[in-house]
N, CA, C and O of each residue as an XYZ file, in Angstrom:
608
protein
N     -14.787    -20.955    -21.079
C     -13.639    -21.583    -20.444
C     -13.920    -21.692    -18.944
O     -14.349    -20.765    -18.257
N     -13.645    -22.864    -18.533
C     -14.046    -23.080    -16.775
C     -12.928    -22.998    -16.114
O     -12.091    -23.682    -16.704
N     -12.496    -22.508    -15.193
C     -11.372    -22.036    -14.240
C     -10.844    -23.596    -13.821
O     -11.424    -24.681    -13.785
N      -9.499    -23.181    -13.531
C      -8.704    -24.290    -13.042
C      -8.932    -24.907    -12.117
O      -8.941    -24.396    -10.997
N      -9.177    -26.171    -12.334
C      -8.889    -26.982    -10.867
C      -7.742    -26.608     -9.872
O      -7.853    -26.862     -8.673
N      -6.532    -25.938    -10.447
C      -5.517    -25.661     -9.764
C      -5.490    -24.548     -9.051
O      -4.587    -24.016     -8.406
N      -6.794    -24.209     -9.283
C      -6.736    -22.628     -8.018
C      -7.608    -22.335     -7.448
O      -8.633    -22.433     -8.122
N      -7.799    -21.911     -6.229
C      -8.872    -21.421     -5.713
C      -8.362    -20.822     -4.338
O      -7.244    -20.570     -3.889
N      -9.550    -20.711     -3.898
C      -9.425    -19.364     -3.198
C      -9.396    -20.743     -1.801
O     -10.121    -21.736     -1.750
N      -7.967    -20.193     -0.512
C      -7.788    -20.794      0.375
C      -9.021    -20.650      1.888
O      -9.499    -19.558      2.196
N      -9.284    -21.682      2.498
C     -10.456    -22.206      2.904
C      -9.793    -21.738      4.358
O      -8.953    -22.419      4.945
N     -10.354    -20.349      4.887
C      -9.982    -20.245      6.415
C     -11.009    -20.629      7.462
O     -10.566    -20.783      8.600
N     -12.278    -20.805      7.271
C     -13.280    -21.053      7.657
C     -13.075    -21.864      9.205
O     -13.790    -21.729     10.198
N     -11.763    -22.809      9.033
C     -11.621    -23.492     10.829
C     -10.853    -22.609     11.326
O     -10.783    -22.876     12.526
N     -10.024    -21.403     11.022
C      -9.442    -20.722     11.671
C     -10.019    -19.105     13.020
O     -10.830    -18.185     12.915
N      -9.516    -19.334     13.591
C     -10.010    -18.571     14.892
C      -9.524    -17.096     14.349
O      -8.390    -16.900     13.912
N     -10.693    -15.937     14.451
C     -10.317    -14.641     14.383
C      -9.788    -14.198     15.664
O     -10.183    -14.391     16.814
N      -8.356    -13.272     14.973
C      -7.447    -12.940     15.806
C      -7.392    -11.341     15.104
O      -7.830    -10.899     14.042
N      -6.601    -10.691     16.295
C      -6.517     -9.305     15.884
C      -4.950     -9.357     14.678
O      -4.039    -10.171     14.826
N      -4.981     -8.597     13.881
C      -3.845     -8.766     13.335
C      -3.431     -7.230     12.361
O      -4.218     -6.309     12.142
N      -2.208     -7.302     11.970
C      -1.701     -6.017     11.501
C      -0.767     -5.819     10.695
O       0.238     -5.688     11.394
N      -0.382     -5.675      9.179
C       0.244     -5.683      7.865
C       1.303     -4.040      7.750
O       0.722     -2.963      7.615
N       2.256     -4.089      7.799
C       2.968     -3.065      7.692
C       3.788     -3.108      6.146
O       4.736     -3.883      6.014
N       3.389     -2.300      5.100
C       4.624     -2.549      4.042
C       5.228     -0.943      3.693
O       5.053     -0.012      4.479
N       5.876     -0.818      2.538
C       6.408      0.869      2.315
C       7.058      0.692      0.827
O       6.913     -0.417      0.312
N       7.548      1.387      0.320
C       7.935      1.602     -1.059
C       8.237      3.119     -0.808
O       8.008      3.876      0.135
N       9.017      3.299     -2.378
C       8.731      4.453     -2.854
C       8.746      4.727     -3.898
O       8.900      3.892     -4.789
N       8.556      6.270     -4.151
C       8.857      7.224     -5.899
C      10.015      7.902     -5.461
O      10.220      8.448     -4.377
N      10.851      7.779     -6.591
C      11.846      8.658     -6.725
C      11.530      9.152     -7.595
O      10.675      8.679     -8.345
N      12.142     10.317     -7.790
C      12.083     11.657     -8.615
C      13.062     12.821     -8.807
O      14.170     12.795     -8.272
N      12.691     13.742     -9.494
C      13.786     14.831     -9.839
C      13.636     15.825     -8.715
O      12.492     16.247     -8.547
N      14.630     16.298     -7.873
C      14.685     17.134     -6.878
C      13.876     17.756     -6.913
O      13.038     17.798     -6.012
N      13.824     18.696     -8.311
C      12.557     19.443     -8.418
C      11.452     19.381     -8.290
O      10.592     20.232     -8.063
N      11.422     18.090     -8.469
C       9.427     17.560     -8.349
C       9.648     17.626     -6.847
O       9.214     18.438     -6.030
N      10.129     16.977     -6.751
C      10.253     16.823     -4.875
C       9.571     17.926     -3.998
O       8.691     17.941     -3.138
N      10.618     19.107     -4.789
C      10.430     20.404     -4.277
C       9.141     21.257     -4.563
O       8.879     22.442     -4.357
N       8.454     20.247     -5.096
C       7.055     21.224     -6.301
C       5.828     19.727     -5.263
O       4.644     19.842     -4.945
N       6.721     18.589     -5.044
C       5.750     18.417     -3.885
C       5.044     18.884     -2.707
O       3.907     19.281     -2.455
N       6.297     18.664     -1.977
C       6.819     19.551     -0.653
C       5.825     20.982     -0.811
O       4.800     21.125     -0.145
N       6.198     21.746     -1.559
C       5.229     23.119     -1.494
C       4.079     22.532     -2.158
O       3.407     23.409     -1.616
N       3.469     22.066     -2.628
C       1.872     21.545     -3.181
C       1.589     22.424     -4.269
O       0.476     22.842     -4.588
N       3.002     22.741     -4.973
C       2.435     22.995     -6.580
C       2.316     22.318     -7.186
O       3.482     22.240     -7.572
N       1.867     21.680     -7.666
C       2.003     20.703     -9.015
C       0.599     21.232     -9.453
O      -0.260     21.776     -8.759
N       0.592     20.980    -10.573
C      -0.937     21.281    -11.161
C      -2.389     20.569    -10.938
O      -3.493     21.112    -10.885
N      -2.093     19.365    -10.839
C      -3.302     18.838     -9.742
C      -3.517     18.647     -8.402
O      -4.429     18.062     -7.819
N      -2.718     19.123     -8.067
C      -2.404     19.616     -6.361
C      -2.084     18.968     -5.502
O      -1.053     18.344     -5.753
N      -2.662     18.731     -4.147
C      -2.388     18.395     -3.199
C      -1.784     16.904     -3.476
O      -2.564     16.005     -3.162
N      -0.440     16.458     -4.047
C       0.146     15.344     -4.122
C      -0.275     14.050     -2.907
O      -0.934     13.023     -3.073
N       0.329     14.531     -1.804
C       0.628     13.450     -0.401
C      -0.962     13.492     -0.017
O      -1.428     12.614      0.708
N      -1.971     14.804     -0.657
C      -3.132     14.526      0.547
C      -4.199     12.987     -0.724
O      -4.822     11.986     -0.372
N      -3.941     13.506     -1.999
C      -4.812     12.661     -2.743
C      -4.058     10.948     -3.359
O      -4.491     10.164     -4.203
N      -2.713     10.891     -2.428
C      -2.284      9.681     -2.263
C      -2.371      9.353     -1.101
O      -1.813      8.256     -1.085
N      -2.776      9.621      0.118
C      -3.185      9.266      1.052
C      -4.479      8.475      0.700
O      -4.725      7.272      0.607
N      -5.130      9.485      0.557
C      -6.831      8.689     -0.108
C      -6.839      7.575     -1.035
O      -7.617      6.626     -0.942
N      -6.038      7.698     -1.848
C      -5.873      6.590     -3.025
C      -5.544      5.287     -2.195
O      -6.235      4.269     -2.220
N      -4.477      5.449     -1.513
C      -3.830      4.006     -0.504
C      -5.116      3.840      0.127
O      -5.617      2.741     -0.113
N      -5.836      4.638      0.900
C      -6.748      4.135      1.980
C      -7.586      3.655      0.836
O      -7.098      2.535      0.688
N      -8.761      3.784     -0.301
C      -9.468      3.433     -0.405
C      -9.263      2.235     -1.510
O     -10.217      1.812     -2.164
N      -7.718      1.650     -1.678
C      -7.126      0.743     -2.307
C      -7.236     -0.518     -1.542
O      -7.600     -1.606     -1.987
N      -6.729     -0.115      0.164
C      -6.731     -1.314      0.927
C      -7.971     -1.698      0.965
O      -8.117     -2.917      0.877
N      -9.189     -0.893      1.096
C     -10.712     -1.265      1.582
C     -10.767     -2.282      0.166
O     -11.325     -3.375      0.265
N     -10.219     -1.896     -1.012
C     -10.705     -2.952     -2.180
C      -9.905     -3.974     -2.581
O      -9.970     -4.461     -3.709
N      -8.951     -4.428     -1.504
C      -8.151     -4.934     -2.235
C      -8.952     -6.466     -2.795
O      -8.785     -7.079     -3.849
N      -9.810     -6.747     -1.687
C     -10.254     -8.199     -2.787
C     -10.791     -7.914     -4.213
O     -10.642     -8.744     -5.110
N     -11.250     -7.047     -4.358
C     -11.870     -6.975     -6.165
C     -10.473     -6.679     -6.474
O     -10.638     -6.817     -7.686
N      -9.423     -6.431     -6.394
C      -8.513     -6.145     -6.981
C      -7.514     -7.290     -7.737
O      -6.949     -7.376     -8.828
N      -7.649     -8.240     -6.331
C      -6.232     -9.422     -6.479
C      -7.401    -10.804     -6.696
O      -8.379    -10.897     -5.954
N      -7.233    -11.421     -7.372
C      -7.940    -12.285     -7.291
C      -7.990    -13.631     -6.284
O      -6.996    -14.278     -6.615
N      -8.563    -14.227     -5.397
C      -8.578    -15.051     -4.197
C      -8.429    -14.527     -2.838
O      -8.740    -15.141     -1.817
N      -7.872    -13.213     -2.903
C      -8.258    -12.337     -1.769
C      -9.130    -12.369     -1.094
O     -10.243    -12.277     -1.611
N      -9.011    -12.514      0.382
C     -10.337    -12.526      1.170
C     -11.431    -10.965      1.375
O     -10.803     -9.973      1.008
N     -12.159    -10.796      1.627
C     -13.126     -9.442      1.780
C     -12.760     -9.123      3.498
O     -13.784     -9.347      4.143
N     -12.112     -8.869      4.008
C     -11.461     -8.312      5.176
C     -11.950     -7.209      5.918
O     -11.644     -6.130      5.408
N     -12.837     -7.115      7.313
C     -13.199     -6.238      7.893
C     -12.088     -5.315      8.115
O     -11.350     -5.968      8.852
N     -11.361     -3.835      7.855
C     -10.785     -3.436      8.575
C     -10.951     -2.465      9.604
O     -11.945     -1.783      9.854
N     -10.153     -2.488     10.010
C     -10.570     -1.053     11.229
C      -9.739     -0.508     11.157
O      -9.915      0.419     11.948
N      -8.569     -0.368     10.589
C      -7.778      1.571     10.430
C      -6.609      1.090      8.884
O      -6.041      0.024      8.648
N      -6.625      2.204      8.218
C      -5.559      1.980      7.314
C      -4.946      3.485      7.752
O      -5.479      4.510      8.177
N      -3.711      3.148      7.470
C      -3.038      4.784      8.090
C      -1.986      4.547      6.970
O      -1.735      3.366      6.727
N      -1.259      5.612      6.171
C      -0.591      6.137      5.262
C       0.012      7.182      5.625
O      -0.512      8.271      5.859
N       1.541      6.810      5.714
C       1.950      7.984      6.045
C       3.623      8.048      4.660
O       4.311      7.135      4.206
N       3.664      9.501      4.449
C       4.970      9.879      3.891
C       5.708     10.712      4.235
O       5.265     11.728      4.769
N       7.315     10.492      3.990
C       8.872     10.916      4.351
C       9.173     11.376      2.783
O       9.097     10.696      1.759
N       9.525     12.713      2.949
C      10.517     13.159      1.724
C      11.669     12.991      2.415
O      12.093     13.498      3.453
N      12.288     11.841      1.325
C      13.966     11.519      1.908
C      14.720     12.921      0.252
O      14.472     12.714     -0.936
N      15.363     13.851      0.652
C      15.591     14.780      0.206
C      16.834     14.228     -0.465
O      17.001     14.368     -1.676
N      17.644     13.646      0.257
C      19.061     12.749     -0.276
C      19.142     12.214     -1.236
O      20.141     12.427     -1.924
N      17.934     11.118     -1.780
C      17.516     10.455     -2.809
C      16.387     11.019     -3.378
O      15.779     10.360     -4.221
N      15.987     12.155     -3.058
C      15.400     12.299     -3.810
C      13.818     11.542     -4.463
O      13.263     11.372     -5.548
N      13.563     11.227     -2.839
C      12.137     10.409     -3.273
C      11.317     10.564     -2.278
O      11.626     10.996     -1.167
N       9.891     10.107     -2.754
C       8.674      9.543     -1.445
C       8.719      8.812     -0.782
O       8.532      7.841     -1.516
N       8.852      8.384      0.306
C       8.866      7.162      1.169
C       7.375      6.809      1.468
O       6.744      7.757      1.935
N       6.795      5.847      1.328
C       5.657      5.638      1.463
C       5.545      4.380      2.500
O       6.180      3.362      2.225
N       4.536      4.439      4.010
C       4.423      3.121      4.388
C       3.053      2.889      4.329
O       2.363      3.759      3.798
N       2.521      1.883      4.771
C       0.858      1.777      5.006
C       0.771      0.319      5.909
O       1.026     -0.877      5.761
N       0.245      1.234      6.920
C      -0.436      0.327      8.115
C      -1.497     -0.480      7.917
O      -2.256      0.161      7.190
N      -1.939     -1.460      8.144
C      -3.332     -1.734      8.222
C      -3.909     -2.647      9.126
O      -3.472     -3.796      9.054
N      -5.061     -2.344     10.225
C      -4.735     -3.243     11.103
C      -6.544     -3.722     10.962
O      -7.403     -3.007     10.445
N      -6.737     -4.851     11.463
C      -8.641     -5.414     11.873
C      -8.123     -6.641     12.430
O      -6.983     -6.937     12.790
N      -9.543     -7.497     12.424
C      -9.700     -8.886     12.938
C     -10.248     -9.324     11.901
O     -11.043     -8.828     11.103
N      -9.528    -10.737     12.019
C     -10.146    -11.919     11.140
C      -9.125    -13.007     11.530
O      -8.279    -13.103     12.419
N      -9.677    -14.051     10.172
C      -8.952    -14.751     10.247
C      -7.500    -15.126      9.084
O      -6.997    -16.205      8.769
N      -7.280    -14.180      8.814
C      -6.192    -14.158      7.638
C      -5.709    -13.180      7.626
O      -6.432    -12.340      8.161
N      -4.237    -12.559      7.061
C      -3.946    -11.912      7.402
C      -4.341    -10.464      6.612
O      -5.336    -10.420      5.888
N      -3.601     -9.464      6.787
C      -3.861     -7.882      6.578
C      -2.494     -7.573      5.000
O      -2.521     -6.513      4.375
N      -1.750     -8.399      4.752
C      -0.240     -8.136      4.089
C      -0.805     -7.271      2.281
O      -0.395     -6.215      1.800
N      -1.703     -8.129      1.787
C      -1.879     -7.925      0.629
C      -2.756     -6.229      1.060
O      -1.896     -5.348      1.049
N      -3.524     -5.919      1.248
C      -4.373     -4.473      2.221
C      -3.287     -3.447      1.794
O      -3.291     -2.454      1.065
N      -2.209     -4.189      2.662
C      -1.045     -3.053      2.957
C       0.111     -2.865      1.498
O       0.346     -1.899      0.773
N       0.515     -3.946      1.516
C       1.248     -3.433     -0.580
C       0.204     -3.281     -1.543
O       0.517     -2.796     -2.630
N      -0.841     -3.572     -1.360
C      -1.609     -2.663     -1.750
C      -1.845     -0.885     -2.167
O      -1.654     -0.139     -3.127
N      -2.396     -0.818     -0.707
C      -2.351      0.494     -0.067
C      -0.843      1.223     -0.627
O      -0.744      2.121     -1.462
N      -0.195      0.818     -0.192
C       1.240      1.499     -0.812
C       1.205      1.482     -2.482
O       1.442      2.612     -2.910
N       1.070      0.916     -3.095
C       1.454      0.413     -4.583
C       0.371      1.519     -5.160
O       0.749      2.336     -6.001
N      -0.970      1.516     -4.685
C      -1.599      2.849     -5.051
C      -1.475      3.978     -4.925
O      -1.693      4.891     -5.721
N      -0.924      3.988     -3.370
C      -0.210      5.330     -3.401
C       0.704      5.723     -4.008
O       0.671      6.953     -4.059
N       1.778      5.178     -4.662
C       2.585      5.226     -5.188
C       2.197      5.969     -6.890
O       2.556      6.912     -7.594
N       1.582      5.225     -6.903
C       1.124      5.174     -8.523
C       0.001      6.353     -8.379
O      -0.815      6.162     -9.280
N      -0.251      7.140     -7.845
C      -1.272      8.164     -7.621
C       0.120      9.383     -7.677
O       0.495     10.215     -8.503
N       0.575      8.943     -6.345
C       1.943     10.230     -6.850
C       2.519     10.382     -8.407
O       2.558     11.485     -8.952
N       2.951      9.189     -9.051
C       3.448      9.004    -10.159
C       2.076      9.522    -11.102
O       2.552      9.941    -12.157
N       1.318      9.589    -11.118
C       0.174     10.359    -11.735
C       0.029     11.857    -11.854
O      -0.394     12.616    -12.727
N       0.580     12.004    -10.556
C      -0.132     13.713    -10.513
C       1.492     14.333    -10.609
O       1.645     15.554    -10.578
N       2.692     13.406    -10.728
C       3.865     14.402    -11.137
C       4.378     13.795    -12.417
O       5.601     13.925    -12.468
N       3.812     13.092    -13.615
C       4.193     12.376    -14.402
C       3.959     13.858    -15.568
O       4.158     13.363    -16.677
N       3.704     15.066    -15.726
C       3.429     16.112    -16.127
C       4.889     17.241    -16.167
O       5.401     17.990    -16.999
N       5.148     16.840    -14.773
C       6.403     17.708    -14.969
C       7.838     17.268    -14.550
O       8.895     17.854    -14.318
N       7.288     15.619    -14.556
C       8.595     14.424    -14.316
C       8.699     13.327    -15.139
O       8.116     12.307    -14.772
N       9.366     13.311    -16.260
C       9.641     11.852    -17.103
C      10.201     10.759    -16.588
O       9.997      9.643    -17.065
N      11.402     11.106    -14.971
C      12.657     10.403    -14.587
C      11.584      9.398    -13.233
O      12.203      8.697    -12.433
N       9.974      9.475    -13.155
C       9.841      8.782    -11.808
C       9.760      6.997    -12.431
O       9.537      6.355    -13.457
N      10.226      6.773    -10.536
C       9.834      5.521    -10.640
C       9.572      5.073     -9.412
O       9.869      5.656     -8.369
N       8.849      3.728     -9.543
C       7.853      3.602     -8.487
C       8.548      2.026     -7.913
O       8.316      0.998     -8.549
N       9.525      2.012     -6.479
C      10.538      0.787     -6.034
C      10.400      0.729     -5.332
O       9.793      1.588     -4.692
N      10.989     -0.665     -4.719
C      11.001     -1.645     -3.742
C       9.889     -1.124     -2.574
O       9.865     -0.313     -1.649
N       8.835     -2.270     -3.313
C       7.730     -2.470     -2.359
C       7.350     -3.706     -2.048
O       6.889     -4.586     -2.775
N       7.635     -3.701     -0.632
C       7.821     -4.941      0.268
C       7.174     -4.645      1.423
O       6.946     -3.552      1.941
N       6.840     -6.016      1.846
C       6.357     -6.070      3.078
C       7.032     -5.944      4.468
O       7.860     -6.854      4.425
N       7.172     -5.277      5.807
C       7.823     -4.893      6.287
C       7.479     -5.510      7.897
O       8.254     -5.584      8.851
N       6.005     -5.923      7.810
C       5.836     -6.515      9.114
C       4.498     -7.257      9.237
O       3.606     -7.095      8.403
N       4.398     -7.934     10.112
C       2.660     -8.461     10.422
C       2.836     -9.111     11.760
O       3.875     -9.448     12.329
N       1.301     -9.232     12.216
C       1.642     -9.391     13.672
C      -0.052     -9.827     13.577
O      -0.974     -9.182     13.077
N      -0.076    -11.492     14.418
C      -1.365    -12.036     14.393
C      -1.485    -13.042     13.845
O      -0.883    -13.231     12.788
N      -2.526    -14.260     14.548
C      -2.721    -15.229     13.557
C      -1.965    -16.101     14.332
O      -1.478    -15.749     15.406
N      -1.827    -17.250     13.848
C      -0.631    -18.802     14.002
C       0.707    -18.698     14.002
O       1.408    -19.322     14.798
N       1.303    -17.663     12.841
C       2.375    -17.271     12.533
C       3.427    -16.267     13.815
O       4.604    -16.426     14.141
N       2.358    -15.212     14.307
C       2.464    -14.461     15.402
C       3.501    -13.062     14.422
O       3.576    -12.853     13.212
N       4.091    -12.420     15.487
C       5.050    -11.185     14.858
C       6.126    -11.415     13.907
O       7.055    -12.136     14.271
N       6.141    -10.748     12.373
C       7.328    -10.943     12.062
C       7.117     -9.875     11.014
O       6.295     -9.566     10.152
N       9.057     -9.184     11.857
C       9.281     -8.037     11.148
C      10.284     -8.026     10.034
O      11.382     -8.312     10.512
N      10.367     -7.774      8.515
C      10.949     -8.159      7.637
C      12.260     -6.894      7.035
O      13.253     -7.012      6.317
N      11.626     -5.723      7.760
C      12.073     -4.407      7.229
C      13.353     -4.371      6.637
O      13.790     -3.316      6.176
């Protein structure tokens, strides 16, 4: 079967590299308890927030094998950071991602989050039936033609 005429991968090649920067976030909610079995780093495969950190970072570096038409994107920092919102009872997850090129950083970054996410939901899916893994959106970008825009 030969791929569609109707798709392909978009042609940035006349566009000028600019510095640019993808902000998105999500989260897991969960049972207080897990929360609380986060927070202290019991869970049985351990360190929750440190081996979803890693998961997001080395998600954004792949995101072109991942999504298909994705560009291969030099970056220069992915940063992951998480908030136990205790109220609801969940992870707050964001992920930065900033380099140069000529396209932007957005897919890197829900990326980066969406793995992290799903890495938490991995290592507490053992002593949590109730998680779930929501609203993951893009929250900002800055660079390019388009210039700053914050969506949060």
């Amino acid at each position: 079967m030969s791929p569609s005429p109707d798709i392909s991968m978009v042609d940035v090649s006349a566009k000028a590299v600019t510095a640019r920067q993808a902000a998105a976030k999500g989260r897991v909610v969960m049972q207080a308890s897990t929360l609380s079995l986060v927070k202290e780093g019991n869970l049985p495969k351990g360190d929750v927030l440190a081996a979803a950190r890693v998961a997001g970072i080395m998600a954004a570096k792949q995101t072109h094998r991942l999504i298909p038409l994705c560009h291969p994107l030099l970056i220069d920092n992915v940063n992951i950071e998480f908030s136990l919102d205790q109220q609801a009872s969940a992870v707050e997850i964001t992920a930065t991602v900033k380099g140069s090129g000529k396209t932007g950083f957005e897919m890197e970054a829900l990326t980066a989050v969406a793995i992290s996410g799903l890495t938490i939901y991995d290592m507490c899916k053992t002593v949590d039936a109730t998680l779930r893994l929501e609203n993951i959106r893009l929250t900002s970008k800055s660079g390019g033609k388009s210039g700053t825009i914050a969506l949060e």
